[in-house]
C-alpha positions as CSV (number, residue, x, y, z in Angstrom):
1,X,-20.9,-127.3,3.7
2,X,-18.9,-125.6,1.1
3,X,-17.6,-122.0,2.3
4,X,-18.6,-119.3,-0.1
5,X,-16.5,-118.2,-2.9
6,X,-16.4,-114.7,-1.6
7,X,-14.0,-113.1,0.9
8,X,-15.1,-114.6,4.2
9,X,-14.9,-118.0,2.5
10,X,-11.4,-117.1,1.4
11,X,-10.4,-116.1,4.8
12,X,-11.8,-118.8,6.4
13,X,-10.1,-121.2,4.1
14,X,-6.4,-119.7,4.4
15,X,-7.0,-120.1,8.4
16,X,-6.4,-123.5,7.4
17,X,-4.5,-124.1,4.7
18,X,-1.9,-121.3,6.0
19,X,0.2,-123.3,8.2
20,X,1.1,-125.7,5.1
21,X,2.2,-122.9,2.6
22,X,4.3,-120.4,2.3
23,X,3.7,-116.9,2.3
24,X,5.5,-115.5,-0.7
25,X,7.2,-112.3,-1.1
26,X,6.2,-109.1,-2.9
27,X,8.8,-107.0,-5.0
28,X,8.1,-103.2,-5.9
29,X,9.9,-102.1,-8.7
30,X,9.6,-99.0,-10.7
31,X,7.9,-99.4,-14.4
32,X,11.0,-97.3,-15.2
33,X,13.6,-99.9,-15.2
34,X,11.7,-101.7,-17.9
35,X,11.6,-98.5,-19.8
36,X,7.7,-98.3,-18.8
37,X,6.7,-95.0,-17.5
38,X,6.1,-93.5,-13.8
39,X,4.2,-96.0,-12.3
40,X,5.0,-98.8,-9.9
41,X,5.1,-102.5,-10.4
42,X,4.4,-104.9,-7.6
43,X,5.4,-108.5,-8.0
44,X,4.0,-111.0,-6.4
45,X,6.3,-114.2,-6.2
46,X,3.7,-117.1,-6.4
47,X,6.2,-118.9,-8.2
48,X,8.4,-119.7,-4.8
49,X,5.0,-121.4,-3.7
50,X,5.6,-125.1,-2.7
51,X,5.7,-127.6,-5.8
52,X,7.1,-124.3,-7.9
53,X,3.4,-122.0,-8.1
54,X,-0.3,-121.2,-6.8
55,X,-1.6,-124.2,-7.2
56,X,0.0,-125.3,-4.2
57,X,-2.7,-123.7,-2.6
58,X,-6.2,-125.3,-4.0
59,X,-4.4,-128.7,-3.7
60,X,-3.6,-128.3,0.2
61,X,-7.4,-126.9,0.6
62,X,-9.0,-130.0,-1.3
63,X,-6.8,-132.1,0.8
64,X,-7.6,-130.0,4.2
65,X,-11.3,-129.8,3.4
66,X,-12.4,-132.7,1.9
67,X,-11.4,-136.3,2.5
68,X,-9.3,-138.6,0.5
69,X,-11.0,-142.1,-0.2
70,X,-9.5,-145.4,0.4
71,X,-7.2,-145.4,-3.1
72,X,-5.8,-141.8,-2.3
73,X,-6.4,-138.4,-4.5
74,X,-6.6,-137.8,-7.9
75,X,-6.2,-135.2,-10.1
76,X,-5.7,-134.1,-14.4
77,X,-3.5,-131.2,-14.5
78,X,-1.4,-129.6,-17.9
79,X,1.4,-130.1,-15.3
80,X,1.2,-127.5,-12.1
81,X,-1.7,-128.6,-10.7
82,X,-0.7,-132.3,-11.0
83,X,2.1,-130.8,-9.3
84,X,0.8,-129.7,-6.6
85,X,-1.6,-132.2,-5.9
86,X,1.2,-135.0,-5.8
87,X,3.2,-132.1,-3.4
88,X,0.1,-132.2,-1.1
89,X,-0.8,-135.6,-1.1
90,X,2.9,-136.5,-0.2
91,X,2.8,-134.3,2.4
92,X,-0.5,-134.9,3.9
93,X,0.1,-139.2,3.8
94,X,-2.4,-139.7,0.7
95,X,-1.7,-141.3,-2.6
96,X,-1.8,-139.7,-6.3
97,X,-2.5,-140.3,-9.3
98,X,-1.9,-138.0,-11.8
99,X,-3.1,-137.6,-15.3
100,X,-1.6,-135.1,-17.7
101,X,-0.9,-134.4,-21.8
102,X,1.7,-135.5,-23.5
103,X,2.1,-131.7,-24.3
104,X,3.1,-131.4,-19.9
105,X,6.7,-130.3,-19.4
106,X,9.6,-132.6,-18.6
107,X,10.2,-129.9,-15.7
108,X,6.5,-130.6,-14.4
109,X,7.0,-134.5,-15.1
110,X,9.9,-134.8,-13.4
111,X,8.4,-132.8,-10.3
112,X,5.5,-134.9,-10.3
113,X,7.4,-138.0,-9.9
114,X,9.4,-136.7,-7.5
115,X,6.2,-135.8,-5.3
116,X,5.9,-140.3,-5.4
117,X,2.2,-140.0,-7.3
118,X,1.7,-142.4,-9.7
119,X,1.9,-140.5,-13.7
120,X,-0.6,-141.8,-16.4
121,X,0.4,-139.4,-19.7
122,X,-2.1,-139.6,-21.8
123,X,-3.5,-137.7,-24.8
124,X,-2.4,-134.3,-26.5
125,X,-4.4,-131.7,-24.3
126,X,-5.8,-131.3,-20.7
127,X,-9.0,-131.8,-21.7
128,X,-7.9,-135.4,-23.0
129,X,-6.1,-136.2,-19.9
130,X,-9.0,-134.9,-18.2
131,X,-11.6,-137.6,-19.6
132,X,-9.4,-140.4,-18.5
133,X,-8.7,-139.1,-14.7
134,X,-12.6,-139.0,-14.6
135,X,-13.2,-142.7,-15.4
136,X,-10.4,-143.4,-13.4
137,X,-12.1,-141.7,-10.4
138,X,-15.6,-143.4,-11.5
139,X,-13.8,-146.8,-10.8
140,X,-11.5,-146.3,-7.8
141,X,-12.4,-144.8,-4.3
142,X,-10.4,-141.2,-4.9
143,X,-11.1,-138.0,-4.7
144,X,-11.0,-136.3,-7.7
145,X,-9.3,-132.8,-7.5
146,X,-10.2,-130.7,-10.5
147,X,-7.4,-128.0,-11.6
148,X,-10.3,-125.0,-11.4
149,X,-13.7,-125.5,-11.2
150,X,-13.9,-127.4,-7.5
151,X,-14.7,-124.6,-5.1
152,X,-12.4,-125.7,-2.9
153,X,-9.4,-124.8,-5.4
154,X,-10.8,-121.4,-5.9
155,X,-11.1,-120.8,-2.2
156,X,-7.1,-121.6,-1.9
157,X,-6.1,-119.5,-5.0
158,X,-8.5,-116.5,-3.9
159,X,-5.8,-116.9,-0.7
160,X,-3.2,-115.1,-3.2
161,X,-5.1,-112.4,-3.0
162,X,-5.5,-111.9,0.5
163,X,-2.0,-112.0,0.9
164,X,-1.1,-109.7,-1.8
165,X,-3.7,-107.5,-0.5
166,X,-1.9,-107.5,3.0
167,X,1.2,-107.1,1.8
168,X,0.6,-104.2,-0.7
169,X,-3.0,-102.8,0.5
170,X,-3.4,-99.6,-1.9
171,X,-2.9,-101.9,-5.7
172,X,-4.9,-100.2,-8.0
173,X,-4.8,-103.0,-10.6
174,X,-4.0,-106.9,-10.5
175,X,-2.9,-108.3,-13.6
176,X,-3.6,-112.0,-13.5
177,X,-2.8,-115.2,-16.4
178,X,-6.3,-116.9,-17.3
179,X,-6.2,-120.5,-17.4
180,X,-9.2,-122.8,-17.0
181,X,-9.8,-119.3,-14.4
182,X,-9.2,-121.1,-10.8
183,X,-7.2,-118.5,-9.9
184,X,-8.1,-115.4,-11.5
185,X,-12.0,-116.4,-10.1
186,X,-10.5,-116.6,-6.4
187,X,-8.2,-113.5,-6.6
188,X,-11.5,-111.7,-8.3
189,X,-13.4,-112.9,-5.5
190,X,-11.3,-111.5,-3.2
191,X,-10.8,-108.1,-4.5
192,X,-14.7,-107.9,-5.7
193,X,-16.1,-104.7,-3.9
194,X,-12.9,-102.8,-3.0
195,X,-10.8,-100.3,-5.6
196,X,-8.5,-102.9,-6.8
197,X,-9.7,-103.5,-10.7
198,X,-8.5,-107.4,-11.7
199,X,-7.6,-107.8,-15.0
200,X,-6.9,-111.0,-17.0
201,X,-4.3,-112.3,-19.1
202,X,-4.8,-114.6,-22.1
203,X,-2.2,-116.1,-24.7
204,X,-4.0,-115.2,-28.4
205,X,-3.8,-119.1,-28.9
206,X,-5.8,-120.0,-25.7
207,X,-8.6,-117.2,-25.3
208,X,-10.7,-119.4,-23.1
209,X,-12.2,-116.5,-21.1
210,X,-12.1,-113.8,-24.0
211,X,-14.7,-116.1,-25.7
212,X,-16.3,-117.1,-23.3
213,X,-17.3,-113.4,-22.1
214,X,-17.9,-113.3,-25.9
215,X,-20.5,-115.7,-25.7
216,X,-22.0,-115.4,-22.7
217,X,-20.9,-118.5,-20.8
218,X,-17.9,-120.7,-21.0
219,X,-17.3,-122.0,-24.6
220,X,-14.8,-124.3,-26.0
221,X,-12.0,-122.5,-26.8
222,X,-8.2,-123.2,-29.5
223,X,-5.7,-124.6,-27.3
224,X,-2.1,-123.7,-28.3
225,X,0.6,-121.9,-27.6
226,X,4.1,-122.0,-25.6
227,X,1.9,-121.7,-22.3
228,X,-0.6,-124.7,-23.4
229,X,0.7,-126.5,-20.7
230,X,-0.5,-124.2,-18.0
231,X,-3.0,-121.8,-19.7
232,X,-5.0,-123.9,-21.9
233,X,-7.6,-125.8,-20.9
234,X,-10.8,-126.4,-23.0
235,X,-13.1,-124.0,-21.6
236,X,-13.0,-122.0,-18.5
237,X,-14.6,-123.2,-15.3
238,X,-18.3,-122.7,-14.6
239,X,-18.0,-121.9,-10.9
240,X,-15.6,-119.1,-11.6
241,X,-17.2,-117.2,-15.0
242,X,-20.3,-115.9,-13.2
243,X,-17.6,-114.3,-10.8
244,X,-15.4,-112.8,-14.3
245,X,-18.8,-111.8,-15.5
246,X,-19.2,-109.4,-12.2
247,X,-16.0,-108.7,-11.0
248,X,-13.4,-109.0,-14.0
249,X,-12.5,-105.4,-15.6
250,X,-11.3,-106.9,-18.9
251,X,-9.3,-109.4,-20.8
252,X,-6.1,-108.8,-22.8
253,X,-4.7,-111.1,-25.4
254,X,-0.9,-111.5,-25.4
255,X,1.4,-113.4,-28.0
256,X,4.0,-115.9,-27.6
257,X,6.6,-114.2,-29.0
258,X,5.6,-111.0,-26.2
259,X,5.3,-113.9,-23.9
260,X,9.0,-115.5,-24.1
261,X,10.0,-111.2,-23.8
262,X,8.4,-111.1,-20.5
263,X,10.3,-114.4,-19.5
264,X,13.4,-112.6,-20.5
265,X,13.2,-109.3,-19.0
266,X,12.2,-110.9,-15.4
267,X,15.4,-112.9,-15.9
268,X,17.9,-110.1,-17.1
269,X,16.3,-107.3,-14.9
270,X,15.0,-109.4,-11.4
271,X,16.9,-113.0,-12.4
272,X,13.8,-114.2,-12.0
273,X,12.8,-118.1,-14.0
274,X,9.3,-118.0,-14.8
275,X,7.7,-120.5,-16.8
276,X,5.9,-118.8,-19.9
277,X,2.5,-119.1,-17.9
278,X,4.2,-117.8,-14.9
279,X,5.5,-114.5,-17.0
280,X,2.0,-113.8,-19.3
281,X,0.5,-111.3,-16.7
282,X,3.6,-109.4,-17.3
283,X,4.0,-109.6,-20.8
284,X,0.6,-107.2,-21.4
285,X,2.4,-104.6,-19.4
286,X,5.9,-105.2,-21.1
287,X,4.0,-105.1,-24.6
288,X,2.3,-101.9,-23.7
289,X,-1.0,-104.7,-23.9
290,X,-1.7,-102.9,-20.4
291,X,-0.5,-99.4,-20.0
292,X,-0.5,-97.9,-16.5
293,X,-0.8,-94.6,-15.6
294,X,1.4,-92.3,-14.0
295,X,1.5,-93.0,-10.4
296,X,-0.1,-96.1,-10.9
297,X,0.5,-99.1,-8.5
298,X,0.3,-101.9,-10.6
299,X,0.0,-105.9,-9.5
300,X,1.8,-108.4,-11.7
301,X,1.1,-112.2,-10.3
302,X,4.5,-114.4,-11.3
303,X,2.5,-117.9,-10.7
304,X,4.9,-120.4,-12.0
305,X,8.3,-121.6,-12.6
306,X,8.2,-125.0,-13.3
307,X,10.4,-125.0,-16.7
308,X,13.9,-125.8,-17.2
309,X,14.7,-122.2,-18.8
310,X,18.1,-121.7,-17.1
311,X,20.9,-124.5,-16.8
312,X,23.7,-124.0,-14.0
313,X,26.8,-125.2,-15.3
């Protein structure tokens, strides 16, 4: 059976998924050196997760907790999640097949191949690559992994925030980039009952959750923007929006252009590389979207980096 989507699930879950990840580091920094007050900003370095961010995690857990059939995994992914699924099932012995846009990243392409899953590209959005994996997996014995609404996957991403949790335990915020809401539902799901608020991220081209909290239940949603690769799906998952509905404080709405500033600054001022999904939880704070305050400790989740941004010469 299924563990919970709740903390002991999540705990029970990284007991077994924890010997195949890494745990990645935290960095405290103060909101001053970006010109933002006195309060304190903790990083959380998802993006030097294996296969280059979180998904790492949900993959490894669908492989660890459920079984493969006879023709391997499968998986539909904007490009992380494909990712990581090829990472796993390399790992683990299985083979992939990966669907993904034509919009995916040649960063995420390459990676992919590089894991040894088969690539199908195929249509202009997730949701189009989506449809095809799904009558793939209706003909061939796989298991399908879906990028957020398995429980499984938000089991492994709630594992970021145990970690983060034990590595900084008095965060008064989390600031978290909404996708199809895998992991924002698991990180929510971890923190749901303590003193740590959990905020999402949207870009103002992909306000999947936004309207969907709008509405009542998960909606289709526009799909654009520089992140569309990693932050726009069609809708948000089902299995995660009864746990934004409870245990989400709000949603904030961020721009490209503030997007590709937050890349920027976490180059020039931490020579970090994030991918612009891996940078949108910091953008609100370095547009003022989200302002702390004073003496706030303040949880930014970097949960990407698969982009070719920087070139070493």
């Amino acid at each position: 059976m299924t563990n919970s989507i709740d903390r002991a699930g999540i705990e029970k879950t990284y007991g077994v998924i924890r010997p195949h990840l890494r745990c990645t580091p935290v960095v405290e920094i103060p909101a001053s050196d970006f010109g933002l007050g006195d309060s304190t900003l903790v990083f959380k370095l998802e993006l030097m997760q294996h296969s280059g961010s979180f998904k790492a995690r949900g993959a490894t857990a669908n492989l660890l907790l459920r079984k493969p059939g006879r023709d391997g995994v499968t998986a539909a992914s904007g490009g992380n999640h494909g990712t990581a699924v090829a990472y796993a099932a390399q790992r683990h012995g299985a083979k992939a097949t990966i669907f993904v846009p034509t919009i995916c990243s040649p960063a995420k392409i390459a990676r992919i191949r590089q894991y040894g899953a088969e690539l199908v590209i195929t249509g202009e959005r997730y949701a189009d690559a989506l449809v095809e994996c799904e009558a793939f997996a209706a003909q061939h014995d796989v298991l399908n992994i879906h990028a957020f609404d398995q429980p499984e996957t938000l089991l492994g991403a709630g594992s970021v925030g145990l970690e983060f949790e034990r590595q900084s335990p008095d965060l008064d915020t989390v600031l978290i980039a909404v996708g199809g809401g895998g992991l924002i539902g698991g990180v929510a799901a971890w923190f749901a009952g303590t003193n740590t608020r959990v905020i999402g991220v949207e870009p103002e081209l992909s306000p999947t959750l936004t309207d969907a909290l709008k509405a009542g239940h998960p909606v289709d949603a526009p799909a654009g923007g520089i992140a569309a690769d990693s932050l726009a799906p069609k809708r948000v998952g089902e299995r995660m929006f009864p746990i934004a509905q409870k245990h989400i404080a709000e949603v904030l709405l961020v721009s490209d252009e503030e997007i590709v500033n937050a890349q920027r600054a976490l180059w020039e001022r931490l020579r970090i590389v994030a991918e612009p999904g891996g940078a949108a939880a910091f953008a609100a704070i370095l547009a003022r979207r989200y302002q702390p305050k004073a003496g706030e400790r303040v949880g930014v989740l970097v949960c990407g980096a698969n982009t070719e941004a920087v070139r070493f010469t």
